[in-house]
N, CA, C and O atoms as a GROMACS GRO file, in nm:
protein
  580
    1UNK      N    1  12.317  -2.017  -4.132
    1UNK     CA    2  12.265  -2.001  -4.267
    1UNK      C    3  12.352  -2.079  -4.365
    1UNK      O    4  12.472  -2.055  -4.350
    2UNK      N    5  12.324  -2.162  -4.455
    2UNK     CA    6  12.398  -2.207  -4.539
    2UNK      C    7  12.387  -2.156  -4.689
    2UNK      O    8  12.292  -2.126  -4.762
    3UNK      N    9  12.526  -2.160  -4.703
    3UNK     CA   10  12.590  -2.067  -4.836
    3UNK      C   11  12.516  -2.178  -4.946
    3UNK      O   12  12.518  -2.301  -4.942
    4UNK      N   13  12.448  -2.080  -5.051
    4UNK     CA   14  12.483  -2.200  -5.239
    4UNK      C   15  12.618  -2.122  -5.296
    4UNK      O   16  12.673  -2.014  -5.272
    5UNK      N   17  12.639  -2.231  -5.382
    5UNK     CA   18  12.676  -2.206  -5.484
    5UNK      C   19  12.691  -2.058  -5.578
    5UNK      O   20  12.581  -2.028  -5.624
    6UNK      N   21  12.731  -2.022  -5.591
    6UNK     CA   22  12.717  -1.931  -5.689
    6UNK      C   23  12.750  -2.000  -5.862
    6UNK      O   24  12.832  -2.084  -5.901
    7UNK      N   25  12.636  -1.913  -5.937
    7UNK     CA   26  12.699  -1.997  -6.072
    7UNK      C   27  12.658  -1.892  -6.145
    7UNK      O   28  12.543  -1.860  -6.114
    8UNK      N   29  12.724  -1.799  -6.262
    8UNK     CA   30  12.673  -1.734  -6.238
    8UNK      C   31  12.602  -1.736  -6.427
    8UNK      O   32  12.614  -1.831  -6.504
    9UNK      N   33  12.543  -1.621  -6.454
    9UNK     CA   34  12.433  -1.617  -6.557
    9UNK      C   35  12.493  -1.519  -6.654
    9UNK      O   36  12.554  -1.417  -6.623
   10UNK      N   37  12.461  -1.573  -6.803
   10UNK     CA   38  12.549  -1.439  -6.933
   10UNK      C   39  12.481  -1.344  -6.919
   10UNK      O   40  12.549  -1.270  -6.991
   11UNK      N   41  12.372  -1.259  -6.875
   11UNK     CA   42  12.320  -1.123  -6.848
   11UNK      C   43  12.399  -1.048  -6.758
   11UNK      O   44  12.438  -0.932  -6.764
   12UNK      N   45  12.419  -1.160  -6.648
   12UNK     CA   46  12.518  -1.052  -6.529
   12UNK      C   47  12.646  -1.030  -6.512
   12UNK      O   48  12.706  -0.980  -6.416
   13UNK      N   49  12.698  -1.086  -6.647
   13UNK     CA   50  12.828  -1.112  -6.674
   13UNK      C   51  12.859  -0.964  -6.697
   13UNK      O   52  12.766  -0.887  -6.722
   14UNK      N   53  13.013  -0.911  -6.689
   14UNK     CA   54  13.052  -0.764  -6.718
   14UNK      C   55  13.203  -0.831  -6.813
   14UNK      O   56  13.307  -0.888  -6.780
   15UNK      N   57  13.158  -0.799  -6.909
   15UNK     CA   58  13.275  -0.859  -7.027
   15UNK      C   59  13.384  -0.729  -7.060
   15UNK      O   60  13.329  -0.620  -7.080
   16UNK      N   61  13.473  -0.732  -7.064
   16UNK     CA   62  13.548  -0.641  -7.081
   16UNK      C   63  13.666  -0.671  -7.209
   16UNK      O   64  13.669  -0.786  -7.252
   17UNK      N   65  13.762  -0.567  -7.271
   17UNK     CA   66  13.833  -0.647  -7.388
   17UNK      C   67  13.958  -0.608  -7.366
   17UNK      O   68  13.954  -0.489  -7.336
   18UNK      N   69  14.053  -0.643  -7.366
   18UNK     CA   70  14.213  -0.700  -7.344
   18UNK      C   71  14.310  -0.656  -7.495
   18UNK      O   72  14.266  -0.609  -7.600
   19UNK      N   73  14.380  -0.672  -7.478
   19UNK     CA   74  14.477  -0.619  -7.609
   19UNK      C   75  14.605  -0.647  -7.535
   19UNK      O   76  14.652  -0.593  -7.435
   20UNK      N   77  14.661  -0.775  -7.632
   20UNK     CA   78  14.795  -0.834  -7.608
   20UNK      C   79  14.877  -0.815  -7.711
   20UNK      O   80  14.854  -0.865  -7.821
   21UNK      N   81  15.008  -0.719  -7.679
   21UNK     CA   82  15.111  -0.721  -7.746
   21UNK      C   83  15.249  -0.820  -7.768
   21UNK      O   84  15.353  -0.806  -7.704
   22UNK      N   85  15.228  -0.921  -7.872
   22UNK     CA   86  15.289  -1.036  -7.896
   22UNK      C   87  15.418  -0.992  -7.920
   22UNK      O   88  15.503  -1.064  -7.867
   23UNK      N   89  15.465  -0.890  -7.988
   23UNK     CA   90  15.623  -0.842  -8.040
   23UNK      C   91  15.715  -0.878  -7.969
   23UNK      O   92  15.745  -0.806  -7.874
   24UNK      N   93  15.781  -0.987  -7.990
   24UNK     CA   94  15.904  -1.008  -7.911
   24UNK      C   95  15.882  -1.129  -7.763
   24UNK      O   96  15.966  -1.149  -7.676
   25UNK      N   97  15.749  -1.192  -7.774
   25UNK     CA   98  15.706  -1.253  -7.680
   25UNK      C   99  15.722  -1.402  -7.711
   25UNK      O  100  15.777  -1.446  -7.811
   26UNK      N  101  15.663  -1.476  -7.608
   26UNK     CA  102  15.671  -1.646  -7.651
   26UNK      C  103  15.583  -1.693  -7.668
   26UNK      O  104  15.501  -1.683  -7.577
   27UNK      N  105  15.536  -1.779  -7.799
   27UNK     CA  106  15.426  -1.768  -7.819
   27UNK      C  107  15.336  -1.885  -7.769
   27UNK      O  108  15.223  -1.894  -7.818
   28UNK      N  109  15.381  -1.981  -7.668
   28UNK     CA  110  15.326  -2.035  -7.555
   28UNK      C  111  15.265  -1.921  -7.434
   28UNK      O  112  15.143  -1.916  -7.418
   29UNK      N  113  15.326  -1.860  -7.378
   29UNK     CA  114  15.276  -1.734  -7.266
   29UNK      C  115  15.183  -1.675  -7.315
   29UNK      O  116  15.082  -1.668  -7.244
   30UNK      N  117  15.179  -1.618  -7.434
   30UNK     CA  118  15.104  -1.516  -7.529
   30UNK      C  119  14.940  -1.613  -7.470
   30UNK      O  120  14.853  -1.589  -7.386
   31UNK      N  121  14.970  -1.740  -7.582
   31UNK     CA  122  14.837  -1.809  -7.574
   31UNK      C  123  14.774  -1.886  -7.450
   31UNK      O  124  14.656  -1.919  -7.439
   32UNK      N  125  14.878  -1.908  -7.356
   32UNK     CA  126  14.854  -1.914  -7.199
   32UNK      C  127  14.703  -1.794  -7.141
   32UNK      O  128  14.586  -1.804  -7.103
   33UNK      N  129  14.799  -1.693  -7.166
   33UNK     CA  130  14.740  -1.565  -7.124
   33UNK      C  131  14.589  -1.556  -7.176
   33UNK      O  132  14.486  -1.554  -7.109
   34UNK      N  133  14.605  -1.550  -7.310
   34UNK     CA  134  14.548  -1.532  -7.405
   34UNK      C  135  14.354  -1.627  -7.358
   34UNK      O  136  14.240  -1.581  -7.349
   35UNK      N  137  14.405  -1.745  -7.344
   35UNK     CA  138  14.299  -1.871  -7.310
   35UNK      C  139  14.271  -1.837  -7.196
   35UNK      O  140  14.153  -1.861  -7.171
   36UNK      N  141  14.333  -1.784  -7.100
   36UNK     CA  142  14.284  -1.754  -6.934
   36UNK      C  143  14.151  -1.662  -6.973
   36UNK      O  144  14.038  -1.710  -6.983
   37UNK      N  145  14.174  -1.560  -6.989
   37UNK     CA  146  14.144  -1.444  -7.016
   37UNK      C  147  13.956  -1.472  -7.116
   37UNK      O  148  13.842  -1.432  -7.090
   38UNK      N  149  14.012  -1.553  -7.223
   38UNK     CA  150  13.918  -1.568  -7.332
   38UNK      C  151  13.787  -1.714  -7.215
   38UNK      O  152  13.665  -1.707  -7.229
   39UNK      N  153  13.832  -1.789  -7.149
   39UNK     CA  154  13.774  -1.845  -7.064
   39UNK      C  155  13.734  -1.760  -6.967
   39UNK      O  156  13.613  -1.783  -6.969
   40UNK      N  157  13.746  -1.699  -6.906
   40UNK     CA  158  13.696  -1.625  -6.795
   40UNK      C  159  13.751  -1.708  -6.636
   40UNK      O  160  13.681  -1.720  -6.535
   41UNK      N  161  13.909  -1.763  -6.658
   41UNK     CA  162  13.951  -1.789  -6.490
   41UNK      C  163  13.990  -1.695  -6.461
   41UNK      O  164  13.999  -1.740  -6.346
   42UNK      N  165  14.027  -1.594  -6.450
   42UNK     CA  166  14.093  -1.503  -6.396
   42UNK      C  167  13.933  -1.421  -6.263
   42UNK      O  168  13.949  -1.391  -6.144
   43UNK      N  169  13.851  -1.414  -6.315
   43UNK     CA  170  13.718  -1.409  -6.252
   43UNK      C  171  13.688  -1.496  -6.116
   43UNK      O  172  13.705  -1.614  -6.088
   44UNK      N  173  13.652  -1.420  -6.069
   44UNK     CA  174  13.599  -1.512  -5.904
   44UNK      C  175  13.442  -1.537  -5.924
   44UNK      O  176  13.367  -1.558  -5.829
   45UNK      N  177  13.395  -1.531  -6.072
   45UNK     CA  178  13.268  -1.546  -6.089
   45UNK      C  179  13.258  -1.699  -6.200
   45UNK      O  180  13.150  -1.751  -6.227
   46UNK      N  181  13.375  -1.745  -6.247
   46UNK     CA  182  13.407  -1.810  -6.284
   46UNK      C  183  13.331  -1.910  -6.287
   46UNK      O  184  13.312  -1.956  -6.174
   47UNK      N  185  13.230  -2.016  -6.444
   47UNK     CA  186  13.155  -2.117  -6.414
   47UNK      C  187  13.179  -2.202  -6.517
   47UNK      O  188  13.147  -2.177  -6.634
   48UNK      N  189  13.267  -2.360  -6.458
   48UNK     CA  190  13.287  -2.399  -6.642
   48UNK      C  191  13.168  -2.419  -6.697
   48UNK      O  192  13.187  -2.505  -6.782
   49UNK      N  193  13.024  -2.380  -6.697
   49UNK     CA  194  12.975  -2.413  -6.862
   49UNK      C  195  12.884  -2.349  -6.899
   49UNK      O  196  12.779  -2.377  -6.956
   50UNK      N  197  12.962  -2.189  -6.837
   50UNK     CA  198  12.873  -2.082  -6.914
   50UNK      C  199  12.988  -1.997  -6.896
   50UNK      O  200  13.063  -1.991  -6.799
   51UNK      N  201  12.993  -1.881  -7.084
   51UNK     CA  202  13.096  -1.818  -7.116
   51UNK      C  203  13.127  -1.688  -7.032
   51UNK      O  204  13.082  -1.581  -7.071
   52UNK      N  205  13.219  -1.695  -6.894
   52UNK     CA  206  13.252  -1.588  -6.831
   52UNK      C  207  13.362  -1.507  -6.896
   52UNK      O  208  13.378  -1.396  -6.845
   53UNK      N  209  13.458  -1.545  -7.018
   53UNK     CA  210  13.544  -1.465  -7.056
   53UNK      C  211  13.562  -1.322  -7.121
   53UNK      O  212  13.467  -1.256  -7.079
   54UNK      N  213  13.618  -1.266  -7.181
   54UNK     CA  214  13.620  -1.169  -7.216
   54UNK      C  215  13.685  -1.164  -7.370
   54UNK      O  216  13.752  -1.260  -7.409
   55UNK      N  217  13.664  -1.059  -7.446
   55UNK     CA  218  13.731  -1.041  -7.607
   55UNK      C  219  13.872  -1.032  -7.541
   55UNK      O  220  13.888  -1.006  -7.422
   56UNK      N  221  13.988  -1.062  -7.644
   56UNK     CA  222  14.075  -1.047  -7.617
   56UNK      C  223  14.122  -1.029  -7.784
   56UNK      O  224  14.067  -1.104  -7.865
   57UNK      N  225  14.203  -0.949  -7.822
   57UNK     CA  226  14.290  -0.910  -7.942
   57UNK      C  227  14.442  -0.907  -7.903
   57UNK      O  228  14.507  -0.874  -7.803
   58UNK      N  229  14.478  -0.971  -8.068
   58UNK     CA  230  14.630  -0.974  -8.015
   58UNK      C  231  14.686  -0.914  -8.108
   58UNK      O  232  14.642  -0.952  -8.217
   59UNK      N  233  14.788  -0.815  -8.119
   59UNK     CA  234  14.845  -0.767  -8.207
   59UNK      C  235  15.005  -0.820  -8.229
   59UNK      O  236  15.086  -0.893  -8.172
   60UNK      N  237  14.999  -0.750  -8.328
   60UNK     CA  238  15.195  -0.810  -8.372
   60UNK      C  239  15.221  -1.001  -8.401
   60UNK      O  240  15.332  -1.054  -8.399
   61UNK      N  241  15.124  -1.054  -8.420
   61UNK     CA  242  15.135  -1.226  -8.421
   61UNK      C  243  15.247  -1.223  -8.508
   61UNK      O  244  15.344  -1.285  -8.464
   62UNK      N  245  15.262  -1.170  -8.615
   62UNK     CA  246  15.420  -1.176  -8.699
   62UNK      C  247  15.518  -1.160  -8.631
   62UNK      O  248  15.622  -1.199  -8.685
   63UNK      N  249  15.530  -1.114  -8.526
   63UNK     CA  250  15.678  -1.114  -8.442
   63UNK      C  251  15.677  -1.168  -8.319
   63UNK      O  252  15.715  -1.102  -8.222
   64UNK      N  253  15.631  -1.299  -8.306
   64UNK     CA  254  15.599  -1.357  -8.214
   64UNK      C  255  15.764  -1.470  -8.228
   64UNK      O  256  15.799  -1.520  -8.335
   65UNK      N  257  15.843  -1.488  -8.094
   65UNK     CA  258  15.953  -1.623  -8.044
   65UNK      C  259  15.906  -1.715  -8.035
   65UNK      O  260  15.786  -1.741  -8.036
   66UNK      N  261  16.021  -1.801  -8.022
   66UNK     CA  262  15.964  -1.977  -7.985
   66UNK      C  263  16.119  -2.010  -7.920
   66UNK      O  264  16.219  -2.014  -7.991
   67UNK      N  265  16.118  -2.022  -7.834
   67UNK     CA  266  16.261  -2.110  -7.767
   67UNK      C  267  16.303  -2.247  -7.826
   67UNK      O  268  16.218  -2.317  -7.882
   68UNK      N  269  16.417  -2.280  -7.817
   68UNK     CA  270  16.528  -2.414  -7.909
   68UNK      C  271  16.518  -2.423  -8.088
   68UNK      O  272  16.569  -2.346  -8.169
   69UNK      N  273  16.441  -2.537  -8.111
   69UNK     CA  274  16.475  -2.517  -8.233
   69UNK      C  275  16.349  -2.557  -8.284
   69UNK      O  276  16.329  -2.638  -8.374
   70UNK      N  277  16.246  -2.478  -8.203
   70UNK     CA  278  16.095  -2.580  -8.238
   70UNK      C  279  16.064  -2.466  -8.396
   70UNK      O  280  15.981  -2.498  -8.482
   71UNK      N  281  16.138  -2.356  -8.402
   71UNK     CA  282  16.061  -2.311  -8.587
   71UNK      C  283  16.134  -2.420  -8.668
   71UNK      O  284  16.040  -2.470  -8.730
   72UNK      N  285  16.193  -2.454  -8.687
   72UNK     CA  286  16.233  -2.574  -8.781
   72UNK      C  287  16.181  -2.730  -8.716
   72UNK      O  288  16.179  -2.818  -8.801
   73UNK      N  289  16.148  -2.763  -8.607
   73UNK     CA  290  16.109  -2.853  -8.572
   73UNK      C  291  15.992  -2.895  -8.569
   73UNK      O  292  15.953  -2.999  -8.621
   74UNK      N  293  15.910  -2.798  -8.494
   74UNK     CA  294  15.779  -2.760  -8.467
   74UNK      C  295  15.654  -2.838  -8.567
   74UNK      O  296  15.626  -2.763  -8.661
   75UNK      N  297  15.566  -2.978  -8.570
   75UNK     CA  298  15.548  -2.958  -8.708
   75UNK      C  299  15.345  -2.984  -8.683
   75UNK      O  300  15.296  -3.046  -8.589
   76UNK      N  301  15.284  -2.930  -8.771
   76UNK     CA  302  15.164  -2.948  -8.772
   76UNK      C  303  15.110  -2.991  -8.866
   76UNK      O  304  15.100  -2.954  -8.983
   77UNK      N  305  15.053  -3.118  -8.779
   77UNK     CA  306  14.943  -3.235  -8.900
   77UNK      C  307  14.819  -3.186  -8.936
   77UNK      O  308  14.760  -3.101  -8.870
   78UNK      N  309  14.779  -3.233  -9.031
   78UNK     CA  310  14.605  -3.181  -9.053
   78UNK      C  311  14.575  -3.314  -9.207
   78UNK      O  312  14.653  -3.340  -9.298
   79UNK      N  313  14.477  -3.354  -9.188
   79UNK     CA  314  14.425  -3.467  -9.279
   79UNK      C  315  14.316  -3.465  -9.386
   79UNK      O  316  14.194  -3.470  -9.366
   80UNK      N  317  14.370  -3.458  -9.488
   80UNK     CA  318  14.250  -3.461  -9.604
   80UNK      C  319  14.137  -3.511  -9.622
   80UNK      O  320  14.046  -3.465  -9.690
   81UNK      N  321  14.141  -3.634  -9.544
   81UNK     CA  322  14.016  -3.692  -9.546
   81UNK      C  323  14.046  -3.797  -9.639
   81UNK      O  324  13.975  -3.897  -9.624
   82UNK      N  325  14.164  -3.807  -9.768
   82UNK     CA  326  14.178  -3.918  -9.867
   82UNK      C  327  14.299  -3.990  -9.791
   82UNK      O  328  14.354  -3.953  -9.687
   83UNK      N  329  14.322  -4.085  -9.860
   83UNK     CA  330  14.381  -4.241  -9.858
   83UNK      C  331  14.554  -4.118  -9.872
   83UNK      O  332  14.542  -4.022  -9.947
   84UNK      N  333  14.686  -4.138  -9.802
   84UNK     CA  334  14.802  -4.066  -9.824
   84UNK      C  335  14.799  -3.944  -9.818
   84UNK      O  336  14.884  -3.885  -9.885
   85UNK      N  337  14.670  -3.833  -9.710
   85UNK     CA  338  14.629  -3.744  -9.743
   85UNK      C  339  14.700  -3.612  -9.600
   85UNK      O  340  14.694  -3.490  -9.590
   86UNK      N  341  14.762  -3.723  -9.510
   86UNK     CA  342  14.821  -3.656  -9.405
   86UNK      C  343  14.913  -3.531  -9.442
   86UNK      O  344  15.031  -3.562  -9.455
   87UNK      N  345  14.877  -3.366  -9.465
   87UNK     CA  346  15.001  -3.276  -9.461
   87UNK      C  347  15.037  -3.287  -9.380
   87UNK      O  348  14.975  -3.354  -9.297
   88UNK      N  349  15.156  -3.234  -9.348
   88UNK     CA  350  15.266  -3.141  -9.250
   88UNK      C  351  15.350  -2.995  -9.266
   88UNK      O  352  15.437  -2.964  -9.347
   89UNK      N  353  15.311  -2.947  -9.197
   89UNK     CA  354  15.358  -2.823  -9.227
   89UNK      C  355  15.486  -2.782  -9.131
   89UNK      O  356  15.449  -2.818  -9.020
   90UNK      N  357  15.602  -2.732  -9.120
   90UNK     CA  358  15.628  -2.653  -9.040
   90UNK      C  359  15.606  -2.508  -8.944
   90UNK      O  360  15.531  -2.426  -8.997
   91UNK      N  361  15.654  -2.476  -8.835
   91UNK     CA  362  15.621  -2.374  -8.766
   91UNK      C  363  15.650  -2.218  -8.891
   91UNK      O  364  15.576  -2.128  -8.929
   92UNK      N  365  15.782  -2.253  -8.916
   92UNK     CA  366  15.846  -2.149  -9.006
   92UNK      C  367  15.812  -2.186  -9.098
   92UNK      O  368  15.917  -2.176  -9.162
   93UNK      N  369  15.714  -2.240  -9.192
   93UNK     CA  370  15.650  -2.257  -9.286
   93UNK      C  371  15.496  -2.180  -9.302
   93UNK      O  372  15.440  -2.126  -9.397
   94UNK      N  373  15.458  -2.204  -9.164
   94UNK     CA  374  15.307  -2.155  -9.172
   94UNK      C  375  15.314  -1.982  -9.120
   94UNK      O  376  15.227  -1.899  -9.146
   95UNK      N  377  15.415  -1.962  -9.058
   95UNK     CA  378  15.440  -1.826  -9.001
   95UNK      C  379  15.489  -1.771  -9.128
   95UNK      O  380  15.457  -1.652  -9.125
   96UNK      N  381  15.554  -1.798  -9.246
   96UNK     CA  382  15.606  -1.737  -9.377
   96UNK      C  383  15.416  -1.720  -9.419
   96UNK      O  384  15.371  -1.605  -9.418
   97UNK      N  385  15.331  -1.822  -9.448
   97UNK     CA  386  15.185  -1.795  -9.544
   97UNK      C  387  15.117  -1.716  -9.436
   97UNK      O  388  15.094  -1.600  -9.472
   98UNK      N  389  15.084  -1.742  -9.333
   98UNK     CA  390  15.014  -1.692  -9.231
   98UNK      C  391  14.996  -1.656  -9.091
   98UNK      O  392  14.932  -1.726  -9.012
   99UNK      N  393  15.058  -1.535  -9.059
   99UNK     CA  394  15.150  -1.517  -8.952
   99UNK      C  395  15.041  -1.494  -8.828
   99UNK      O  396  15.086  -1.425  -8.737
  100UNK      N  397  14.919  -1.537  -8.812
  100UNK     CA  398  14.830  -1.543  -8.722
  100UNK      C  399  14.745  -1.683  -8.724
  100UNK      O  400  14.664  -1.711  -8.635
  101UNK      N  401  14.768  -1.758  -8.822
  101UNK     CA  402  14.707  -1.891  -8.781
  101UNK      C  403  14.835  -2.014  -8.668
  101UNK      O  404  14.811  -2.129  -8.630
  102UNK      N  405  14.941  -1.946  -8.646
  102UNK     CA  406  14.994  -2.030  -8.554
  102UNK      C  407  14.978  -2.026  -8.389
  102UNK      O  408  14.984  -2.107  -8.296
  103UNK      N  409  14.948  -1.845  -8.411
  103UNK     CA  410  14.889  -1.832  -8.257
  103UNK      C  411  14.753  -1.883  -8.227
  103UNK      O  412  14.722  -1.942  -8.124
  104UNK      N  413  14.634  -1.840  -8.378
  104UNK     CA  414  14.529  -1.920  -8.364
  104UNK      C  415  14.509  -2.030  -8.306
  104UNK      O  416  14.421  -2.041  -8.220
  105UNK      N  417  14.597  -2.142  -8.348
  105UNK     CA  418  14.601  -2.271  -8.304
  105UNK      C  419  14.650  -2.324  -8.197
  105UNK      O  420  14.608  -2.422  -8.137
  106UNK      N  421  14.799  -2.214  -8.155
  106UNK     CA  422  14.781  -2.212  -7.977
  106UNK      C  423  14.702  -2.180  -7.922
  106UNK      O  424  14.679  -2.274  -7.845
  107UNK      N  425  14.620  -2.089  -7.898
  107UNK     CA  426  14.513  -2.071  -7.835
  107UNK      C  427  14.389  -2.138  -7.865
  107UNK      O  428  14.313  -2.131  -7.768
  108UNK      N  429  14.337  -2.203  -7.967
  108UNK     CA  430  14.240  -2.264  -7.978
  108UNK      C  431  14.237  -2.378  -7.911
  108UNK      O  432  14.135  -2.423  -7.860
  109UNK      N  433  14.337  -2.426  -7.908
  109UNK     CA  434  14.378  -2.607  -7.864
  109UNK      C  435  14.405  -2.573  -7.717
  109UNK      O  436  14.457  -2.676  -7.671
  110UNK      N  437  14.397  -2.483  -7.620
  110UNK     CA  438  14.399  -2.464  -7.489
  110UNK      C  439  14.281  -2.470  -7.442
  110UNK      O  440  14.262  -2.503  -7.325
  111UNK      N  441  14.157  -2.432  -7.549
  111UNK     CA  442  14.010  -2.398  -7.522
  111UNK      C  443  13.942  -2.510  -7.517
  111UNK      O  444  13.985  -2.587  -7.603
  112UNK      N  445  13.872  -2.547  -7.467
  112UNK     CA  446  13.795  -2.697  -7.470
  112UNK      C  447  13.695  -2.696  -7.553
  112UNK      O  448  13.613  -2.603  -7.549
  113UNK      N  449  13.683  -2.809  -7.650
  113UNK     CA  450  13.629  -2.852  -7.789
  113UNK      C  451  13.460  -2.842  -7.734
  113UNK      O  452  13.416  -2.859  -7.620
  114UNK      N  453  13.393  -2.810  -7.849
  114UNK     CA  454  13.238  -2.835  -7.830
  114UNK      C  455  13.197  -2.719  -7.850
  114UNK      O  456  13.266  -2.626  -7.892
  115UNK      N  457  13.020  -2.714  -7.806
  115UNK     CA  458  12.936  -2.608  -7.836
  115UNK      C  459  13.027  -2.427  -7.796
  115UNK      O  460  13.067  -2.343  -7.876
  116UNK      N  461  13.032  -2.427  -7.641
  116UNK     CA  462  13.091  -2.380  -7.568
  116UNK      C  463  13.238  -2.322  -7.575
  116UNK      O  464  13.275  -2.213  -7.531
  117UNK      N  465  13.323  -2.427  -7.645
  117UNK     CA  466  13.463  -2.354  -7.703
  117UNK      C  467  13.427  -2.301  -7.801
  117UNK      O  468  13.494  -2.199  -7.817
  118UNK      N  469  13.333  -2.319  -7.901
  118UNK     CA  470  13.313  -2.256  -8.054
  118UNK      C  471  13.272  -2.092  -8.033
  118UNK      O  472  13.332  -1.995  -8.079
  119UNK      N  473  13.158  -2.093  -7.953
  119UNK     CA  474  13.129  -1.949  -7.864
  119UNK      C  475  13.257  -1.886  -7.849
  119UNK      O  476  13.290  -1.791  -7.920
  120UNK      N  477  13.356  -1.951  -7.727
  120UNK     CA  478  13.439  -1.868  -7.653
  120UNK      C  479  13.574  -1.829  -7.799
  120UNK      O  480  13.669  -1.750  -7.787
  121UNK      N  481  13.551  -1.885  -7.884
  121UNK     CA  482  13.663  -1.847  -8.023
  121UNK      C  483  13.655  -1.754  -8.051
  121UNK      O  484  13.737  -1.661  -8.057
  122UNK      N  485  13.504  -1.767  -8.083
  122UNK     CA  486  13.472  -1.588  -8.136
  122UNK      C  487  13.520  -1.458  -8.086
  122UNK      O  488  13.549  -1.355  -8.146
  123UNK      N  489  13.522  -1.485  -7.970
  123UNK     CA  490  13.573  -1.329  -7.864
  123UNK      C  491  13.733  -1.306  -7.933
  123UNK      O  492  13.775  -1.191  -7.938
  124UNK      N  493  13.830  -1.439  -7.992
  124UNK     CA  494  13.950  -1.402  -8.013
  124UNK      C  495  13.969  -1.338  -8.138
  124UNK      O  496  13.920  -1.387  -8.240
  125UNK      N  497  14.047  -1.212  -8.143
  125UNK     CA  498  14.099  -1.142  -8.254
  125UNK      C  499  14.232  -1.140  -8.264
  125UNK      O  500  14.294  -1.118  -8.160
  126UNK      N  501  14.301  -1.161  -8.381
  126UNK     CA  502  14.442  -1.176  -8.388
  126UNK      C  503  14.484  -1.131  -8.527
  126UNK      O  504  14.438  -1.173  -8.634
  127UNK      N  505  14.580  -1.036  -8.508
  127UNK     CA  506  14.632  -0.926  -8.569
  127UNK      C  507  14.775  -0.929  -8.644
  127UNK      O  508  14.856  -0.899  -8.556
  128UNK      N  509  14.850  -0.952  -8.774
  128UNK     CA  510  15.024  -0.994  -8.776
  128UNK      C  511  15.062  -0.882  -8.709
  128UNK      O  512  15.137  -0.878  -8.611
  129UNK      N  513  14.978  -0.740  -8.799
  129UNK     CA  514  15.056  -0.628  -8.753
  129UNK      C  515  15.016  -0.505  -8.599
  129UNK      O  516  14.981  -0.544  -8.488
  130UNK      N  517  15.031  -0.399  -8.630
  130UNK     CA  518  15.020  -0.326  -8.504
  130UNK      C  519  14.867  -0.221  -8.517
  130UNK      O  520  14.823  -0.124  -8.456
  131UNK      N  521  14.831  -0.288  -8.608
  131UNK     CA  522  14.691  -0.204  -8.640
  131UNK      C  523  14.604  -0.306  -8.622
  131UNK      O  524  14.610  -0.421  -8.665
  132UNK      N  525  14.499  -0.237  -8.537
  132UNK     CA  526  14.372  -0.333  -8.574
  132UNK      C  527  14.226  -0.221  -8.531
  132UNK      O  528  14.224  -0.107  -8.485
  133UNK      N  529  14.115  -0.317  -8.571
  133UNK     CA  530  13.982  -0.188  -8.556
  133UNK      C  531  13.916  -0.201  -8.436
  133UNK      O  532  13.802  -0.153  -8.437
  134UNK      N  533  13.950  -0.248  -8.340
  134UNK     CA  534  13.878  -0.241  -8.160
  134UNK      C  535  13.931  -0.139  -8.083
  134UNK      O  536  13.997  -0.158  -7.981
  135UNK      N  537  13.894   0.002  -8.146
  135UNK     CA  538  13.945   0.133  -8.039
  135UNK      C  539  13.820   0.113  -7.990
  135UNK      O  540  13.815   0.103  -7.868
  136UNK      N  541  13.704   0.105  -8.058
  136UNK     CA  542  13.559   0.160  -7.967
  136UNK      C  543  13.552   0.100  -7.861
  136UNK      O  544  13.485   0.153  -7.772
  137UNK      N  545  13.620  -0.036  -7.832
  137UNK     CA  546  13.596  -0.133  -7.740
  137UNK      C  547  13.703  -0.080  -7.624
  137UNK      O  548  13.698  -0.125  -7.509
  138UNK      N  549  13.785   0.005  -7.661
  138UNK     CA  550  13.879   0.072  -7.528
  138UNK      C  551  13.966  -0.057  -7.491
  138UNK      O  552  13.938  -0.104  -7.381
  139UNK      N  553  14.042  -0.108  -7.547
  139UNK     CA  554  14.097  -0.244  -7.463
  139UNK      C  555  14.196  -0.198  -7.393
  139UNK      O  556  14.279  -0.114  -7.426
  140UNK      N  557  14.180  -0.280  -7.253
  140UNK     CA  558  14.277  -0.285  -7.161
  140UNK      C  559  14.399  -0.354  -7.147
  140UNK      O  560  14.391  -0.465  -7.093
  141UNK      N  561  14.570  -0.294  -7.204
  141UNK     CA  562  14.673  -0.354  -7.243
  141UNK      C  563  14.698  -0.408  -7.129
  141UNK      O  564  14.712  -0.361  -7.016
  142UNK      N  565  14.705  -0.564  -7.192
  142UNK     CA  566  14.794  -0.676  -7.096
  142UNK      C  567  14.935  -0.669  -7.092
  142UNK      O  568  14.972  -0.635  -7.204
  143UNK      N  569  15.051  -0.688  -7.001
  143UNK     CA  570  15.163  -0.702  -7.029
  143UNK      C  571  15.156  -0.850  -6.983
  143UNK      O  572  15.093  -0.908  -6.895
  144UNK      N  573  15.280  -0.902  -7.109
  144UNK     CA  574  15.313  -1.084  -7.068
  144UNK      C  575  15.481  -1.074  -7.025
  144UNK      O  576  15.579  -1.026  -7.082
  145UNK      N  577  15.465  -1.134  -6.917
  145UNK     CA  578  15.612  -1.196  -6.856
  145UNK      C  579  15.710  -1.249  -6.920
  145UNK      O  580  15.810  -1.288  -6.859
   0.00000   0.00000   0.00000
């Protein structure tokens, strides 16, 4: 008898939601984790181009590490669109205004661009502090290495 493929379909999917505690973590691993999880590899049902992942929330993004000297080093471009319009921001610059758009952007930039990554964004929630509103969803705490 010969085997197909399996591929599998978003009805028969069983999505489940995750809750990662960043406090004291690195915030490479965090968003490692974070993108596995929000992709759906961790799954043996696994199909790249239909969304097998799961919600994932992260709490504590304000007390998130970085190893050497990348908060003063660390730097992120973004472009106005005008003529001399290139910002730069630092790591410890954007973590002082907004202490969840730096994990945002680790984890977004792990996700692959297009129809399909825009979908799989949505599932991510990210939190500075230790409160957030997904009890109904029961999430299942990840520990990171």
């Amino acid at each position: 008898m010969i085997q197909k493929t399996f591929m599998a379909k978003s009805p028969e999917i069983d999505r489940k939601c995750y809750l990662i505690d960043a406090k004291d973590k690195i915030l490479g691993k965090v968003a490692t984790k974070a993108a596995v999880l929000l992709r759906g590899k961790h799954k043996t049902i696994f199909t790249p181009h239909v969304d097998t992942g799961d919600m994932v929330v992260i709490i504590n993004a304000e007390k998130i590490k970085v190893t050497g000297k990348k908060l003063q080093q660390k730097e992120y471009k973004r472009y106005t669109g005008y003529p001399s319009g290139q910002r730069t921001v630092t790591l410890k610059e954007m973590l002082q205004k907004s202490p969840t758009q730096a994990m945002h952007l680790a984890v977004s930039r792990m996700i692959p661009p297009g129809p399909l990554g825009n979908k799989i964004k949505t599932k991510l929630k990210i939190y500075a502090g230790d409160q957030h509103p997904h009890l109904a969803q029961k999430p299942i705490s990840v520990e990171i290495k």
